[in-house]
C-alpha positions as CSV (number, residue, x, y, z in Angstrom):
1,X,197.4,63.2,-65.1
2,X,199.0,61.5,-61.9
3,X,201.8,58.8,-63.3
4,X,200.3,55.4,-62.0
5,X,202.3,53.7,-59.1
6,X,201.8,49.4,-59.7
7,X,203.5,47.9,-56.6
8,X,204.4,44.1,-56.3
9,X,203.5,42.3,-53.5
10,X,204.1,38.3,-52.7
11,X,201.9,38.1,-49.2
12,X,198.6,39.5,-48.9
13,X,199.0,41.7,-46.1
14,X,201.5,43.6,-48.2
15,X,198.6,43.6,-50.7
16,X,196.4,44.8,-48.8
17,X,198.9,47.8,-47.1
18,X,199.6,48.9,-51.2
19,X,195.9,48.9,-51.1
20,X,195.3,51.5,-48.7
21,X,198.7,53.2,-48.8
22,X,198.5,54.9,-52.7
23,X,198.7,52.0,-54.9
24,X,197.0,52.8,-58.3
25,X,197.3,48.8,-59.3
26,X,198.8,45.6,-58.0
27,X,200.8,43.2,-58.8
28,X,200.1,40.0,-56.9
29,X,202.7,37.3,-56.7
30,X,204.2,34.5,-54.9
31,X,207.7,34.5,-54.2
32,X,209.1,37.5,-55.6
33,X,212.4,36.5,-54.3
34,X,212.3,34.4,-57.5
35,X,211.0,36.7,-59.5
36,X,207.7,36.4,-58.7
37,X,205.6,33.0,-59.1
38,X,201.6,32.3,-59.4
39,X,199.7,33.2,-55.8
40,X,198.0,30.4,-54.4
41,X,193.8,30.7,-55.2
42,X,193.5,31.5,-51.6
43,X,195.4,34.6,-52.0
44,X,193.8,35.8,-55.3
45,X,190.5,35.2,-53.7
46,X,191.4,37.4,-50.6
47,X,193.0,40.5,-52.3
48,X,189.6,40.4,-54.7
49,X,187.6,42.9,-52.7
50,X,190.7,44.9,-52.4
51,X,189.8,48.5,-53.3
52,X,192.4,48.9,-56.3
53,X,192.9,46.9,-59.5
54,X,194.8,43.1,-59.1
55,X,196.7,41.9,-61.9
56,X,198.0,38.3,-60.9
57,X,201.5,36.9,-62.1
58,X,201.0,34.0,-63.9
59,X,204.4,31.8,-63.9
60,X,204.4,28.7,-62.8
61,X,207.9,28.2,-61.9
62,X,211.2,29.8,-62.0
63,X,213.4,30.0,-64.4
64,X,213.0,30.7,-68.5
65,X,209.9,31.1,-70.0
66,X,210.1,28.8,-72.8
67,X,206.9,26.4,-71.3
68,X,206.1,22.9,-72.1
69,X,202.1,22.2,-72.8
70,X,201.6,20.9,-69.1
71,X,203.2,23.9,-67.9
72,X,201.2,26.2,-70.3
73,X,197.7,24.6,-69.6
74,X,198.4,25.0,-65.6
75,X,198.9,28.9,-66.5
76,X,195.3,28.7,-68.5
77,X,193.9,27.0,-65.5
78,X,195.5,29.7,-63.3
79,X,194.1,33.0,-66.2
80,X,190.8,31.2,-65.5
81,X,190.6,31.3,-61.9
82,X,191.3,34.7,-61.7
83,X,188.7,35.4,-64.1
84,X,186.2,33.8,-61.9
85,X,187.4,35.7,-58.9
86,X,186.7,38.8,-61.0
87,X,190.3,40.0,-61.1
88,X,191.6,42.9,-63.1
89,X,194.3,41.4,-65.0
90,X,197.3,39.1,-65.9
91,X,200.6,39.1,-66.3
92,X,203.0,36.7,-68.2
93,X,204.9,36.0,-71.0
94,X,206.4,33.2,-73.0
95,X,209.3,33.0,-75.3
96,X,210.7,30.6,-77.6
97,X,214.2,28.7,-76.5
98,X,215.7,31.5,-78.7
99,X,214.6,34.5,-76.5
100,X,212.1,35.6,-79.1
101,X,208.0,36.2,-77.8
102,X,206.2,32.8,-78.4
103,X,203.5,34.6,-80.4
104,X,201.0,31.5,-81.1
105,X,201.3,31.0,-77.3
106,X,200.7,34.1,-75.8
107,X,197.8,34.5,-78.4
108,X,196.2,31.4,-76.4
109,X,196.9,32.9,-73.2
110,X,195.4,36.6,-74.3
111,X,192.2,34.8,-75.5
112,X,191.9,32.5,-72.3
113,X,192.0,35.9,-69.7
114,X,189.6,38.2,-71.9
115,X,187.9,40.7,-71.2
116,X,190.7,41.1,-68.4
117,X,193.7,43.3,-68.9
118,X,197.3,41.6,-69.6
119,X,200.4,42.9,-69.0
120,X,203.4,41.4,-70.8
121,X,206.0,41.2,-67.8
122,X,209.9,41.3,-67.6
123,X,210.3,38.0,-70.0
124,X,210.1,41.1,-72.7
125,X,213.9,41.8,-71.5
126,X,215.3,38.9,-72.7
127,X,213.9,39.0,-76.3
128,X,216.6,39.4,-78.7
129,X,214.9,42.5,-80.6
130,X,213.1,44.5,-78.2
131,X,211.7,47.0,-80.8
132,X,210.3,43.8,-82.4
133,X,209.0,42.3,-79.2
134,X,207.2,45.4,-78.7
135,X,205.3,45.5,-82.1
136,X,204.6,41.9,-81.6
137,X,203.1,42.7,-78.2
138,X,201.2,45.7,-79.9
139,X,199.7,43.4,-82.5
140,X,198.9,41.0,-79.5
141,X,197.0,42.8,-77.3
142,X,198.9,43.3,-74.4
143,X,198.2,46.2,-72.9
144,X,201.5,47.0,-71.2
145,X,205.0,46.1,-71.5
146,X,206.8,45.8,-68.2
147,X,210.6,46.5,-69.0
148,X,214.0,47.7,-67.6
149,X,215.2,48.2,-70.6
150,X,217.0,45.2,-71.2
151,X,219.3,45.8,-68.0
152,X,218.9,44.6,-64.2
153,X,218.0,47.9,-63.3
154,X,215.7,50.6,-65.0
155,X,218.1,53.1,-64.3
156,X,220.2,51.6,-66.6
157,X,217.9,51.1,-69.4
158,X,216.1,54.5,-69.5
159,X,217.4,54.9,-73.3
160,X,215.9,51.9,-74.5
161,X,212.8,52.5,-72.2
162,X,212.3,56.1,-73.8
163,X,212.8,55.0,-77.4
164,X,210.1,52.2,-76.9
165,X,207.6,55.1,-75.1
166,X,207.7,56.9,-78.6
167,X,207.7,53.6,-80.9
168,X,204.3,52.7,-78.7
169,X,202.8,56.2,-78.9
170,X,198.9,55.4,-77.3
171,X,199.0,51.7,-78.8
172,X,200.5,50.5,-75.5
173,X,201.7,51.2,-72.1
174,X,205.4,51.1,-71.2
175,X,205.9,50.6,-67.7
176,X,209.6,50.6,-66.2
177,X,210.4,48.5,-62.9
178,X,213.3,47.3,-61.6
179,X,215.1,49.4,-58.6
180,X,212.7,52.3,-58.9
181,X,212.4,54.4,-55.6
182,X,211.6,57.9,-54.0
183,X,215.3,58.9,-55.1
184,X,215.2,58.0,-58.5
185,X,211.1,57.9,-59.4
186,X,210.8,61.4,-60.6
187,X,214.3,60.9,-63.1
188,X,213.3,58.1,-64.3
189,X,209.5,59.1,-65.4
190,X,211.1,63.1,-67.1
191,X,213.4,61.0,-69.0
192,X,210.9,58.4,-70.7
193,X,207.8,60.1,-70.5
194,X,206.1,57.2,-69.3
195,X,202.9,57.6,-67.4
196,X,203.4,54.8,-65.0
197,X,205.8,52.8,-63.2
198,X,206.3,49.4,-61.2
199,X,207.7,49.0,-57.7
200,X,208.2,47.3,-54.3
201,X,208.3,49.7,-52.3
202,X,210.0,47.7,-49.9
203,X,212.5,47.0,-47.1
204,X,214.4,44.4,-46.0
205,X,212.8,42.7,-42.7
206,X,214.8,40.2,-41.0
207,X,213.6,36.2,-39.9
208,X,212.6,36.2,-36.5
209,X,212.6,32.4,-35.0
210,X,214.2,29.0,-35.7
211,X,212.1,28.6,-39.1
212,X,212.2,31.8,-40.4
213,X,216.2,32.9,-41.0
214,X,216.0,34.5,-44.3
215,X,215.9,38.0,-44.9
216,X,212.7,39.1,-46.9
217,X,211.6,42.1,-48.5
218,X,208.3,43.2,-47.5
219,X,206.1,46.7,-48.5
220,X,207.2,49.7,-46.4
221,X,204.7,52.2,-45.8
222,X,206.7,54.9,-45.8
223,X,208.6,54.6,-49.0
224,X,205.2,54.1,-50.8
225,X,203.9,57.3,-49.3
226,X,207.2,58.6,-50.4
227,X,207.0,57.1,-53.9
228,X,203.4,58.6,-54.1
229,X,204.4,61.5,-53.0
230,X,207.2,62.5,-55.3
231,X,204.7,60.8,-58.3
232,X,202.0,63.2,-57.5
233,X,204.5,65.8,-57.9
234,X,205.3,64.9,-61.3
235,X,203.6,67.4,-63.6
């Protein structure tokens, strides 16, 4: 079976390019120069007729993700609209002040998005005891874990990443991102076994006016044909 490609995307053109470019899922998000934020309705609503499965980032601000209950019952607001747009999935996570999964919490926010999927995302790197976290998740719900192994770049982290592929066995996905390209895609999925794997696929693209200064990263058709490539290879 073909290792999945999820691609993260903070504009919706760039959504809807994954889309129709190899994509198996996205990742919908605002500003992913943060990390990736909440989309504005407006974008959830367009990329809903997109022809893959949307999994919208649910984080209302940068930051830690220890949450006060304003900030928490903004994210249920936010699982709920998505759920009305008939969306595929969520993704978040919340921790205590200590690093460790806020398991009462998440619980709230797993019930609020069902029957959609949820993916735990990179707040799982920051836990204390990742082979914890991961039962924790397991006993959740979640239905991935996105990691990178507890480093800034999954490259660095494939040992963690391949002992928590055999901890999870088929009770949960494991899904590494962070610095994954064409170069390194095919290393990094023989090494953990894992049977998908989160991306940008992106290049830099320069501002262009008076307003509009800051480098941004945007999806780049030809590394995700690349990236899809080299996944399809993968046997």
């Amino acid at each position: 079976m073909a290792v999945g490609l999820e691609v993260c995307v903070d504009t919706i053109d760039c959504a809807i390019l994954a889309a129709n470019s190899g994509a198996s899922r996205i990742e919908l998000c605002a500003a992913l120069s943060e990390g990736g934020l909440t989309p504005s309705f407006g974008m959830m609503a367009a990329a809903a007729d997109l022809p893959v499965p949307i999994y919208v980032m649910i984080r209302p601000r940068a930051g830690g993700f220890d949450y006060s209950a304003a900030e928490i019952s903004s994210m249920k607001h936010d699982i709920i609209a998505a759920k009305k747009l008939g969306l595929a999935g969520v993704v978040f996570g919340v921790l205590h002040a200590d690093g460790t999964l806020d398991c009462a919490v998440n619980a709230e926010l797993l019930a609020c998005a069902e029957p959609m999927g949820c993916t735990l995302h990179r707040a799982f790197d920051l836990t204390p005891d990742p082979e914890q976290a991961l039962m924790q998740a397991i006993d959740l719900g979640f239905e991935r874990v996105l990691t990178s192994g507890k480093c800034a770049k999954a490259m660095d982290g494939l040992g963690l990443i391949a002992r928590l592929v055999k901890i999870a066995k088929d009770q949960i996905s494991i899904m590494p991102g962070s610095g994954i390209t064409a170069e390194n895609v095919r290393h990094i999925v023989q090494k953990t076994g894992v049977s998908e794997v989160h991306g940008s696929c992106s290049s830099e693209k320069r501002g262009d006016g008076l307003f509009d200064t800051t480098p941004r990263r945007t999806v780049d058709a030809d590394e995700l044909a690349r990236m899809t490539k080299v996944l399809a290879a993968i046997t």
